[in-house]
VEXKE-428857 format. One record per residue (C-alpha): x, y, z; residue in one letter; chain; residue number from 1. Coordinates in pm, whole numbers, plus 50000, padded with zeros to 5 digits. Layout:
VEXKE-428857
ATOM       X       Y       Z   resn   chain   resi
ATOM       X       Y       Z      A       A    NUM
...
END
This chain:
VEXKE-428857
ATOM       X       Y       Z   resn   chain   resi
ATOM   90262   42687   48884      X       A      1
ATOM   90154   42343   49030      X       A      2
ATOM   89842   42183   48822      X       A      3
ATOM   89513   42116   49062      X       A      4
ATOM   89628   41811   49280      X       A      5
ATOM   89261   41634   49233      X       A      6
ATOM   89260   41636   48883      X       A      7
ATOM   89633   41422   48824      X       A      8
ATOM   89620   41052   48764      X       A      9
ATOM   89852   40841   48620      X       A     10
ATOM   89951   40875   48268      X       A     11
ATOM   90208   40631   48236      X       A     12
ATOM   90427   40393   48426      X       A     13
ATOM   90796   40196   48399      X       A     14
ATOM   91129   40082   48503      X       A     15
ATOM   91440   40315   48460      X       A     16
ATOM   91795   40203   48527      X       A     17
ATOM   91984   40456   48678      X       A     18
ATOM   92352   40461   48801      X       A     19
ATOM   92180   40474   49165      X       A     20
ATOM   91991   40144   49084      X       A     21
ATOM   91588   40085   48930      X       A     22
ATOM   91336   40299   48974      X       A     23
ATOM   90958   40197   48924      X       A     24
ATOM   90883   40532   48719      X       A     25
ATOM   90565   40730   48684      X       A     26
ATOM   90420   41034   48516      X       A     27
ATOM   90124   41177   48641      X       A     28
ATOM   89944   41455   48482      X       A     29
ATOM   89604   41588   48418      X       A     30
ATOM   89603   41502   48025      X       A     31
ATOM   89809   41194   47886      X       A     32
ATOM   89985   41528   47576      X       A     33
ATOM   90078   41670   47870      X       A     34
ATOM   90456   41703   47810      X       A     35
ATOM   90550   41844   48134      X       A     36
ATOM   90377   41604   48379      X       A     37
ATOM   90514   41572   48746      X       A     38
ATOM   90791   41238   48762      X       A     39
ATOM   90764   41013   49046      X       A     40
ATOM   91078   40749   49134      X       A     41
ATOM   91031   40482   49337      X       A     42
ATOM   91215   40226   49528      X       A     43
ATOM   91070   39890   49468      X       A     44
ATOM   91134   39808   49794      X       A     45
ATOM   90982   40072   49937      X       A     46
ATOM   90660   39883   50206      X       A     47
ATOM   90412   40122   50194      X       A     48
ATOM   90273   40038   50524      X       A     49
ATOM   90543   40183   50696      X       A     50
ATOM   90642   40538   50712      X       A     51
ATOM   90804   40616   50338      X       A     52
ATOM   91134   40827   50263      X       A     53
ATOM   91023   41139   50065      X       A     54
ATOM   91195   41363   49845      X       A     55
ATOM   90985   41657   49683      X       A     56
ATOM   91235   41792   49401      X       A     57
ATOM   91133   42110   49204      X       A     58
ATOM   91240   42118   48892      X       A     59
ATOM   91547   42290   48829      X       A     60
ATOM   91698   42254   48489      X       A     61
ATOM   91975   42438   48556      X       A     62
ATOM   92123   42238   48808      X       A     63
ATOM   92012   41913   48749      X       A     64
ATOM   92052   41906   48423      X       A     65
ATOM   92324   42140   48384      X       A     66
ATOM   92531   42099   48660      X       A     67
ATOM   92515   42488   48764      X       A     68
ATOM   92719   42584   49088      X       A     69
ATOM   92409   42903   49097      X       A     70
ATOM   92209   42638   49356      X       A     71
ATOM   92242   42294   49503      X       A     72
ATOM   91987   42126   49345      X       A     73
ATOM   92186   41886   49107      X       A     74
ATOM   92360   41785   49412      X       A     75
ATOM   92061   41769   49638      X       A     76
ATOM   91867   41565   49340      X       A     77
ATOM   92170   41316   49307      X       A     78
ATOM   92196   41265   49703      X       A     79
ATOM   91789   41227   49705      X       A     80
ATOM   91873   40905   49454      X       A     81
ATOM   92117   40780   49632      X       A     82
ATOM   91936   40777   49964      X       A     83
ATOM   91625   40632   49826      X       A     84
ATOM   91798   40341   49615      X       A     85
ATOM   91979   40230   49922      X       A     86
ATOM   91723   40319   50211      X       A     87
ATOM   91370   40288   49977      X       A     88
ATOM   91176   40534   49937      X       A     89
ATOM   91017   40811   49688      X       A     90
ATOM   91126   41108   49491      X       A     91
ATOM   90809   41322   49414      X       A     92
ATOM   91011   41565   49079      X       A     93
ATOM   90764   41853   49044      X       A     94
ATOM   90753   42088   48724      X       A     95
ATOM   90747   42401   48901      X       A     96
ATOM   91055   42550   48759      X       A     97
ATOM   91263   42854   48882      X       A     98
ATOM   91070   42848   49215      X       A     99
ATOM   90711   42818   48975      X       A    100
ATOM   90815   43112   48766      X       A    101
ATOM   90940   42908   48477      X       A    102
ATOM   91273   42887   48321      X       A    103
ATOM   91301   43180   48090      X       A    104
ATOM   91208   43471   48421      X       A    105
ATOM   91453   43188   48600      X       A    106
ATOM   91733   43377   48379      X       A    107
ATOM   91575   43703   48394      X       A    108
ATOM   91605   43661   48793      X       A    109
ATOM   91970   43559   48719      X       A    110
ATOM   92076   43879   48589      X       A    111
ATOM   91869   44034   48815      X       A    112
ATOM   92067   43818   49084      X       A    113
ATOM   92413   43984   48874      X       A    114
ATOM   92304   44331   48912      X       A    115
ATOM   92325   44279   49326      X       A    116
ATOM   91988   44147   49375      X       A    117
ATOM   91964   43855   49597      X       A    118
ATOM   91737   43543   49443      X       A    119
ATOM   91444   43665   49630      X       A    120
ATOM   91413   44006   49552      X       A    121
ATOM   91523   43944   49231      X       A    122
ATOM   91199   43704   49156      X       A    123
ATOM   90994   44003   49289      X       A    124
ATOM   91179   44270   49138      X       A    125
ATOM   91039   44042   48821      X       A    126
ATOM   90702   44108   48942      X       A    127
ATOM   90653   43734   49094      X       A    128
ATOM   90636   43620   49438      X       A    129
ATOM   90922   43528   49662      X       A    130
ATOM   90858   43180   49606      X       A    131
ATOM   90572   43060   49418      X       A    132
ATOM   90587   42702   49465      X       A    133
ATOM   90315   42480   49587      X       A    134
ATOM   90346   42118   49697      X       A    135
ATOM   89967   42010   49704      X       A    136
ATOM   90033   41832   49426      X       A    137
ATOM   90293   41648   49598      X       A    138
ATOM   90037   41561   49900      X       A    139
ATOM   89773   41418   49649      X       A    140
ATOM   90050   41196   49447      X       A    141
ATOM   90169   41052   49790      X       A    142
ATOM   89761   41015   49887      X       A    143
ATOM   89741   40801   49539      X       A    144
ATOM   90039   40577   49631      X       A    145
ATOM   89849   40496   49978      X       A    146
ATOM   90171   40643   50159      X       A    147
ATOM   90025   40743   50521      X       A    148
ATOM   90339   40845   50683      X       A    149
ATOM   90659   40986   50517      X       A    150
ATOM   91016   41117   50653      X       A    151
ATOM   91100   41410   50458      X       A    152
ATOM   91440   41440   50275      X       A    153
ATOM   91444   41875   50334      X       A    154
ATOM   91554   42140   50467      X       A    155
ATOM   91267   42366   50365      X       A    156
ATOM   90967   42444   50638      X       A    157
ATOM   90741   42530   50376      X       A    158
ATOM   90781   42120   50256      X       A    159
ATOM   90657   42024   50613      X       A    160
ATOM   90385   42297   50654      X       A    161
ATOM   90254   42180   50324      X       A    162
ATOM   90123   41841   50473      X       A    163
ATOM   89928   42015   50773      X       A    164
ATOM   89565   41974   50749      X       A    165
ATOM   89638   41664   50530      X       A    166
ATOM   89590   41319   50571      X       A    167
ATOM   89960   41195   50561      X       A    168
ATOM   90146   41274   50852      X       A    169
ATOM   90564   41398   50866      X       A    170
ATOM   90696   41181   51146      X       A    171
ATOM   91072   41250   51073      X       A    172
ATOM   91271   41533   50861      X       A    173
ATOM   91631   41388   50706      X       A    174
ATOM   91850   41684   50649      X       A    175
ATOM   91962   41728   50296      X       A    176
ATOM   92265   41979   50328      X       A    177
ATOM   92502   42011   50056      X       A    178
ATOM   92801   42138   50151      X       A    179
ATOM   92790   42522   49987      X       A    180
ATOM   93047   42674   49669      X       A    181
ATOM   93160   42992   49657      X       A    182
ATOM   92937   43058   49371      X       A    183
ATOM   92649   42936   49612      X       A    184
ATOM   92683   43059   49964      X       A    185
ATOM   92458   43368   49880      X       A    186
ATOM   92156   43166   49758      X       A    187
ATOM   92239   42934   50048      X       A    188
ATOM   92271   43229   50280      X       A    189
ATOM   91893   43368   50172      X       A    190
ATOM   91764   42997   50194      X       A    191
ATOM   91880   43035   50555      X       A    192
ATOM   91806   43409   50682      X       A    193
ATOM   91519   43452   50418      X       A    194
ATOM   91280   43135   50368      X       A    195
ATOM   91406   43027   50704      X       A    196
ATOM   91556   42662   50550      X       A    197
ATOM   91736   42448   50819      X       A    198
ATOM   92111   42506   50715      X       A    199
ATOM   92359   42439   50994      X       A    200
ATOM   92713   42485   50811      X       A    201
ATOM   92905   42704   50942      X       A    202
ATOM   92989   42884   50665      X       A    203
ATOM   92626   42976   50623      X       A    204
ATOM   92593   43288   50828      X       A    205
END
């Protein structure tokens, strides 16, 4: 689960070269031990002042780190660079794991997910929510930066809703559709008839 958003400040700050280009990097975090702390990859480019590209990334080891055909996150992670290096802009990575359940009941839900379950019942059939994600955190990091107006890189509602109420307003949403596998189109499908995600592909049905 997400940490309280008032209590994370910045733990530490740098430059990473990436194949996309540089990235001003920070880690922000409640206590500086903290070995999980939220990643935040900027643009140096990026004029605060105007409204700010935005992607909110949850963590997904499996396919950003693994390359895993289960999801589209890897993909949807290295498109989220690529947009930002060339357009500026901000990549907000939360630690929220397996849709906040963590990575180990992530694998749990995948044989779950292997027994005919789809990835939504299978995280409650595990005793968790559908999706127990937050993005205050997100909200609070962008509040710290002094962005004031952001155009979301998402497909998910639930990334919109989350800045209602809040300071920072959503003037623009860029679609972030990754074309879908075969080993995908059911988790794609649920994003779609399930959590209600804007997927237009025609395969998607």
């Amino acid at each position: 689960m997400s940490k309280k958003a008032s209590s994370l400040i910045r733990q530490a700050q740098a430059k990473i070269p990436t194949k996309y280009g540089e990235f001003e990097t920070i880690a922000f975090a409640e206590v500086a031990k903290d070995r999980m702390p939220h990643m935040v990859l900027i643009n140096p480019k990026t004029d605060y002042s105007k409204t700010v590209n935005v992607r909110i990334h949850s963590e997904c080891m499996t396919g950003d780190v693994f390359y895993s055909y289960k999801c589209e996150c890897g993909e949807q992670l290295e498109s989220s660079m690529k947009y930002i290096q060339e357009n500026a802009g901000i990549i907000i990575y939360l630690r929220q794991e397996g849709r906040g359940i963590g990575i180990i009941n992530k694998l749990h839900a995948y044989s779950k997910q292997d027994q005919g379950f789809d990835t939504a019942q299978a995280n409650k059939e595990l005793g968790f929510g559908y999706d127990d994600r937050t993005y205050e955190d997100a909200v609070a990091i962008l509040s710290e930066l002094g962005v004031k107006r952001v155009a979301l890189l998402t497909n998910n509602p639930e990334k919109i809703a989350a800045f209602d109420n809040t300071e920072i307003e959503v003037v623009e949403r860029i679609s972030l559709e990754i074309n879908p596998r075969q080993e995908n189109i059911d988790y794609l499908r649920t994003k779609k008839t399930f959590f209600g995600h804007s997927l237009n592909n025609h395969k998607i049905t």
